[in-house]
Every structure is written in structure tokens, then in C-alpha cells.
C-alpha positions in Angstrom: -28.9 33.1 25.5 -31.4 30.7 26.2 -32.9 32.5 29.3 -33.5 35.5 27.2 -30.9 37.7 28.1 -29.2 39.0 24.6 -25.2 40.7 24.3 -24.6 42.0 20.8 -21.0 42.1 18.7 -19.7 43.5 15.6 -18.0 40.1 14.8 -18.2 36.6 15.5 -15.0 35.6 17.0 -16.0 38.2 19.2 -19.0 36.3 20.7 -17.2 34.0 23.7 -15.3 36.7 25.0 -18.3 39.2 25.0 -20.7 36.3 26.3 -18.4 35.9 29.6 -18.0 39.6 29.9 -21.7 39.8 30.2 -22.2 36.7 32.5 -19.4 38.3 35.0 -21.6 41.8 34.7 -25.0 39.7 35.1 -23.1 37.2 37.9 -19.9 39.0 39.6 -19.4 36.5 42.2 -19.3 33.4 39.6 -16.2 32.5 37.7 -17.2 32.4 34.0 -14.0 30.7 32.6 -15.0 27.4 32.5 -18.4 27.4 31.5 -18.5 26.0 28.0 -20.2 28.8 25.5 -21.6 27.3 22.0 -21.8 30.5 20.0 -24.6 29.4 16.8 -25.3 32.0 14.6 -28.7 31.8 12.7 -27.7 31.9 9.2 -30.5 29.3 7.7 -29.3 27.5 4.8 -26.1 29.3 4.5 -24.7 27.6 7.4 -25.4 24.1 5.8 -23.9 25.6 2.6 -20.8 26.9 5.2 -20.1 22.9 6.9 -20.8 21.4 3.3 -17.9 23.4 2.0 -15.9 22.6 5.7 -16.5 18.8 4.5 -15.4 19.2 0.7 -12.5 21.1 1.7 -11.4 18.2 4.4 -12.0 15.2 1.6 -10.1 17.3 -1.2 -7.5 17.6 1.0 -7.7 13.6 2.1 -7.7 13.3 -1.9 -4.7 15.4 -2.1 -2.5 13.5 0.1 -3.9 10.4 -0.9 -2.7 11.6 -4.4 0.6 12.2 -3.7 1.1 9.1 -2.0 -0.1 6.6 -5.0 2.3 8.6 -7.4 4.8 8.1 -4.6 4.3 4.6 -5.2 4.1 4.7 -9.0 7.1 6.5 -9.1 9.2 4.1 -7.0 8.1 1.7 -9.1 8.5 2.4 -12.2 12.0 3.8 -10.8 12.7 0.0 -10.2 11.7 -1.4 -13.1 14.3 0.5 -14.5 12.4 3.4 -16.5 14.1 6.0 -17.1 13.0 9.7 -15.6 11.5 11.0 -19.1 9.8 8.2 -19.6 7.7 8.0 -15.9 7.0 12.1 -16.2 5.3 11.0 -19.7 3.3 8.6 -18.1 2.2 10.4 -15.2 1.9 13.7 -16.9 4.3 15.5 -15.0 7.5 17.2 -15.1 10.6 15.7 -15.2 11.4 18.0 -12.2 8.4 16.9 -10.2 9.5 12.9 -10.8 12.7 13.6 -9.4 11.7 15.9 -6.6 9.3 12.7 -5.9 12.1 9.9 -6.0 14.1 12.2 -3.7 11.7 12.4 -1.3 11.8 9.0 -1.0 15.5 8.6 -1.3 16.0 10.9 2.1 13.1 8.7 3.8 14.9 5.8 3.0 18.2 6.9 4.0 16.2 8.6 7.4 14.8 4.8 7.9 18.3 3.2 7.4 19.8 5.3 9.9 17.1 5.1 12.4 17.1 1.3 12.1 21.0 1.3 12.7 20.9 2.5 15.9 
């Protein structure tokens, strides 16, 4: 704490609850609820290691859904310009499973859209 008084735990998502536990011993008549508590652990580089992982987690899975999205798209279209099934998983490099598992994803959006729109 920054006034010098220390509180130890065995674990980390230990540290709030033990932190308010000791302000309530340290100050019974205050209510420690609301006071915001930024637990910081001093790991050095390993925390900058720890939120640069955070960060290429959160864009791979940006990337991911971005992914699926375009070959969404590719799918529909090719679907329109009247390729067959075999033909798009060959040019995506995917199953013929996955391109029909894609189209009817889009088919039950469509027909969700449709009826939503009819109302």
C-alpha cells in the first residue's frame, strides 16, 4: 500500500478481498466497499511479456472473426456465380462440409432477416 502498510496472499485474485479485509481491521468505522483497489504485482518484464500476449491474443481473435467473415463473403459469392460446392472448397482449401456449414449459416440469416423485415 502506498502508505506503507503491507497484507500478504497466497494468490492473486486473492489480493482485493484481503486488501479490504485489512483496511476494515486498520479502519473499522469506514466502509471499504467502494474504494477502488488497483492490485499491481511487480513482475518486471514478465508483466510486459503478460499484456503483450493479452494484445496478440485480442488481434488473433479480431483476425479470426474477420476471417470467417471474408470467406463468408467468398462463399456467397461464388455460391452465386453458380459454382458448384466441390469446386469453392478447392479454392478455399476447405471441406466440402465446412462450405456448406458456411452457406447455411447464411441461408438461416437470410431467412431470420426476411422474417424480421415482414413484420
Amino acid at each position: 500500500m502506498d502508505d506503507g502498510r503491507v497484507t500478504h496472499v497466497r494468490t492473486l485474485d486473492q489480493a482485493e478481498r484481503q486488501v479490504r479485509a485489512f483496511l476494515d481491521e486498520q479502519e473499522p468505522g469506514i466502509d471499504h466497499s467502494a474504494v477502488d483497489i488497483d492490485v499491481t504485482p511487480l513482475l518486471g518484464d514478465a508483466l510486459v511479456r503478460v499484456r503483450e500476449a493479452q494484445a496478440a491474443a485480442e488481434a488473433a481473435q479480431t483476425a479470426t472473426v474477420n476471417a470467417a467473415r471474408l470467406m463468408r463473403g467468398a462463399v456467397r459469392e461464388l455460391r452465386h456465380q453458380g459454382l458448384s460446392v466441390t469446386d469453392i472448397a478447392h479454392l478455399l482449401g476447405v471441406s466440402r462440409g465446412r462450405v456448406s456449414q458456411i452457406g447455411e449459416r447464411d441461408r438461416v440469416a437470410e431467412t431470420a432477416r426476411r422474417r424480421l423485415q415482414a413484420r
